[in-house]
C-alpha positions as CSV (number, residue, x, y, z in Angstrom):
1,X,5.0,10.1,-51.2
2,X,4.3,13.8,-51.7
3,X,1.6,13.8,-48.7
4,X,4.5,12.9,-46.5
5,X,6.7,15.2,-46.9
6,X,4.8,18.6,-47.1
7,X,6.4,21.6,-49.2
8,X,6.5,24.8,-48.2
9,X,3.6,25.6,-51.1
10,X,1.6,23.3,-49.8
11,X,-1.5,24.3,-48.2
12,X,-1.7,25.2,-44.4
13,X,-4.1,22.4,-42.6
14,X,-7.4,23.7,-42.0
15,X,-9.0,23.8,-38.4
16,X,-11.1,21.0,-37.2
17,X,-14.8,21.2,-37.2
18,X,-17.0,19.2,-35.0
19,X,-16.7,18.0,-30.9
20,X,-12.9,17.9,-30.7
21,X,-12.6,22.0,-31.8
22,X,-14.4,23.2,-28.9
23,X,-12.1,24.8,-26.5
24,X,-11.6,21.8,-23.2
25,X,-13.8,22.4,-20.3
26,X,-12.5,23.9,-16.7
27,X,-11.0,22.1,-14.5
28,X,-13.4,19.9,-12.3
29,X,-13.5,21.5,-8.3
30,X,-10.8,20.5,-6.1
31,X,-11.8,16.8,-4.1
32,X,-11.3,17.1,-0.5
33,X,-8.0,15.2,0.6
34,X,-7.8,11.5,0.4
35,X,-8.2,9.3,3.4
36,X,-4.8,8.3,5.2
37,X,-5.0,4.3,4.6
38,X,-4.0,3.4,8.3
39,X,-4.2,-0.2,7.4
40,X,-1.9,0.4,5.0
41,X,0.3,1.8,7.3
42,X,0.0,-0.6,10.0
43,X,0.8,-3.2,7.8
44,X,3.9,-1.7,6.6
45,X,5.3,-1.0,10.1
46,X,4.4,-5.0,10.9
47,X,6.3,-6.6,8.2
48,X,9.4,-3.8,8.9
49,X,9.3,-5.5,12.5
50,X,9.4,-8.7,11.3
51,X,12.2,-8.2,8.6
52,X,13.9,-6.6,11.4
53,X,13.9,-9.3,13.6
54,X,14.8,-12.4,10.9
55,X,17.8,-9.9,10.0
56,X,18.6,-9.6,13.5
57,X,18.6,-13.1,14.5
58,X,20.0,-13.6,11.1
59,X,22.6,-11.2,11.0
60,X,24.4,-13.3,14.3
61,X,25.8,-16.8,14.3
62,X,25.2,-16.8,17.9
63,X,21.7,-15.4,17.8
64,X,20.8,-18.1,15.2
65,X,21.5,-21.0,16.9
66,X,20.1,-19.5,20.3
67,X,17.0,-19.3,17.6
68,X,17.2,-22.6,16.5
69,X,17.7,-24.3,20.2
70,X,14.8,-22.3,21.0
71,X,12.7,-23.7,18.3
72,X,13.9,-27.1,18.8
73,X,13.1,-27.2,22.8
74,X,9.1,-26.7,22.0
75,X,6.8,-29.0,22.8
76,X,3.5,-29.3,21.3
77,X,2.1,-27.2,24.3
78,X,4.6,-24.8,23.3
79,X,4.0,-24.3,19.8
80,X,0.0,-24.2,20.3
81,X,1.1,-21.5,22.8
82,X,3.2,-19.1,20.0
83,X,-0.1,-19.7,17.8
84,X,-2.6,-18.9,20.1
85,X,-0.3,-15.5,21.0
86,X,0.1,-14.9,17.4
87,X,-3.6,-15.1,16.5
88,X,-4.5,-12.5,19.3
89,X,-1.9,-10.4,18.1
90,X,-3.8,-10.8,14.7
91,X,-7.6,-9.9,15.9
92,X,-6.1,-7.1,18.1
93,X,-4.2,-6.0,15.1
94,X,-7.5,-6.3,12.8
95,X,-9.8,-4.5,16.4
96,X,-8.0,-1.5,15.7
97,X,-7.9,-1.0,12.3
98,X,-12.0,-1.5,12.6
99,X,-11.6,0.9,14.9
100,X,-9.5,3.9,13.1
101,X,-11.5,3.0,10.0
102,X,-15.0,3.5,11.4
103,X,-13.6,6.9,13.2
104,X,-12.6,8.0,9.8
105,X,-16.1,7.0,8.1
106,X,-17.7,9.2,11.0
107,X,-15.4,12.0,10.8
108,X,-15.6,12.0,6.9
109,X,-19.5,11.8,6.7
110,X,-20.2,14.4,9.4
């Protein structure tokens, strides 16, 4: 119990001997600044759209069920239509992210 509790006669600790007594390195050179991740940021800015829209057709009674009639009056021609749209919207999306990405490899390696 005595080795928990130290006195003040007891013996001051000796120094360490061994790896972990040498004195720490320097610091390691600053990096060069970290890529801005566009994706990242592209991505962000679509699903704030899309939150923006659902709360604004959300946020009105009137706008809801102008929504829903909307929906509703589709055909199958229609709704092949929204999905052919959305997956353009999608490769376009994807074609210039390629597109900023590869910039950034070629800026970054020259």
């Amino acid at each position: 119990m005595s080795d928990l509790f130290p006195q003040q006669n007891d013996q001051p600790t000796k120094p360490m001997a061994g790896p972990m007594a040498e004195p720490m390195a320097e610091p390691a050179p600053r990096t060069p600044k970290p890529r801005i991740r566009s994706g990242a940021i592209v991505w962000g800015i679509l699903v704030s759209a899309a939150a923006a829209f659902l709360l604004a057709i959300v946020v009105s009674p009137q706008n809801a069920a102008a929504f829903s009639a909307w929906t509703g009056s589709l055909g199958w021609g229609g709704v092949i239509l929204v999905g052919v749209v959305a997956l353009g919207a999608f490769i376009l999306i994807m074609a210039v992210l390629s597109a900023i990405r590869s910039a950034q490899r070629r800026r970054s390696s020259s």
